[in-house]
C-alpha positions, -999 to +999 in steps of 0.1 A: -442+426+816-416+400+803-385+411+792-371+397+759-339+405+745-339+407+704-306+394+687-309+425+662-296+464+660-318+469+637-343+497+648-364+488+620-364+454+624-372+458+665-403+485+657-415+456+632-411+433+659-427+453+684-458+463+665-467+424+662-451+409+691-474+426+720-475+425+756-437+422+762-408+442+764-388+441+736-352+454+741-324+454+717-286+444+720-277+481+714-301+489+745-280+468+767-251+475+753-244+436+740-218+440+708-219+397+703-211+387+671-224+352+666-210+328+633-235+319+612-221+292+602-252+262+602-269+246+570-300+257+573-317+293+582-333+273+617-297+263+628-285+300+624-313+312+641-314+288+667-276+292+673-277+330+675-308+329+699-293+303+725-252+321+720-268+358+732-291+340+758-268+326+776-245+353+775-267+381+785-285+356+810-321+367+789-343+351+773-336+360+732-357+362+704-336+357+667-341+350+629-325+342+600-337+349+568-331+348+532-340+346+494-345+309+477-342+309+440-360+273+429-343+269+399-311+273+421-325+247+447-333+276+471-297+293+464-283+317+478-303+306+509-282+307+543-258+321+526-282+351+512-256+376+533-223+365+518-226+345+489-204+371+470-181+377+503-191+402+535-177+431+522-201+430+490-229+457+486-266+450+482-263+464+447-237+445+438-254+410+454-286+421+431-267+425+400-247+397+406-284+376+407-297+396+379-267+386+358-268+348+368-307+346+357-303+368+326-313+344+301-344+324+322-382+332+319-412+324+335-414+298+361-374+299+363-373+333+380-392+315+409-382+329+442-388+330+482-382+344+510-376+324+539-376+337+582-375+313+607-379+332+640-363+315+672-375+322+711-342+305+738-349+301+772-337+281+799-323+254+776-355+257+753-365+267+719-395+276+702-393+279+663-414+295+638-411+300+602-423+322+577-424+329+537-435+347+508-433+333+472-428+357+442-400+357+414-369+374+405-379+409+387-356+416+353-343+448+368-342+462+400-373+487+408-383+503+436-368+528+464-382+514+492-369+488+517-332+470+515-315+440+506-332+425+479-364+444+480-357+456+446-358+424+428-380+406+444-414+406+426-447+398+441-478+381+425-491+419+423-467+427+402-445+452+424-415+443+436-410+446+480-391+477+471-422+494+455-444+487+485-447+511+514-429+497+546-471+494+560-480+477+526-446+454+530-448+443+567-485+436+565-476+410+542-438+399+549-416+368+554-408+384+591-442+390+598-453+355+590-426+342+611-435+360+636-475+362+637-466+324+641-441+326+671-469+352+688-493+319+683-471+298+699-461+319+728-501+326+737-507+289+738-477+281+763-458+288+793-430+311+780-420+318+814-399+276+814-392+278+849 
């Protein structure tokens, strides 16, 4: 069975991963003890997740699945985008990043609480890349709701009404950015040669 390495620490995130990505073996960088750090420091969400995918590759001599992902408001022109994780500096919480939103779109209605969220999803291998990209389309909620999930969860809103945050995790990765992303990737890697040598 191949062996790919996931740029994440995230157990959640690899046991997602796992449950759609079958027939490999998924590892993580905790499992191999790999504490890189890579800059995210592209323009767009595929040049992150390209970067962090080829950086770990070749430094753990494996081939590496990564993503980057992150919440487009289209009134904003898809801020805070690639910089979702630090548009109010590293050391801010999630609750203050939501409030911080919440307080920016106070006074719009409607169609200009648009939202997205946005994975791309990056296999490296031997000087290769296969990209795949995912999203989901709701709108900025008024307040937060919810107790489930992280990030943002709480504020984004789905055509159903509920925000992410008042799904279950099943009812939220059945329907996801990240699973998306990755149901496409799986797609990709069926119809090819993954093995590049």
């Amino acid at each position: 069975m191949k062996k790919i390495l996931i740029a994440t620490n995230n157990k959640g995130k690899l046991e997602e991963i796992k449950q759609i990505l079958k027939g490999y073996d998924l590892i993580s960088l905790k499992d191999i003890d790999c504490n890189i750090e890579v800059e995210e420091n592209q323009k767009t969400f595929e040049g992150n997740s390209k970067k962090k995918a080829k950086e770990i590759s070749l430094a753990t001599n494996m081939p590496c699945i990564a993503d980057d992902t992150g919440l487009c408001i289209d009134v904003f022109d898809g801020w805070p985008g690639v910089y979702t994780n630090r548009f109010l500096g590293k050391d801010a919480t999630e609750e203050q990043k939501n409030q911080a939103i919440l307080e920016k779109m106070k006074n719009l209605e409607g169609n200009k609480r648009n939202a997205k969220f946005k994975c791309v999803m990056t296999y490296y291998e031997n000087g290769k890349f296969i990209v795949a990209k995912g999203e989901v389309k709701g709108k900025i909620a008024k307040r937060p709701r919810g107790t489930n999930g992280f990030g943002f969860d709480s504020i984004f809103e789905l055509d159903n009404g509920k925000t992410y945050a008042e799904l279950s995790e099943k009812e939220k990765n059945e329907i996801s950015h990240r699973k998306k992303a990755l149901e496409n990737l799986q797609a990709i890697l069926k119809d090819i040669d993954i093995n590049f040598v």
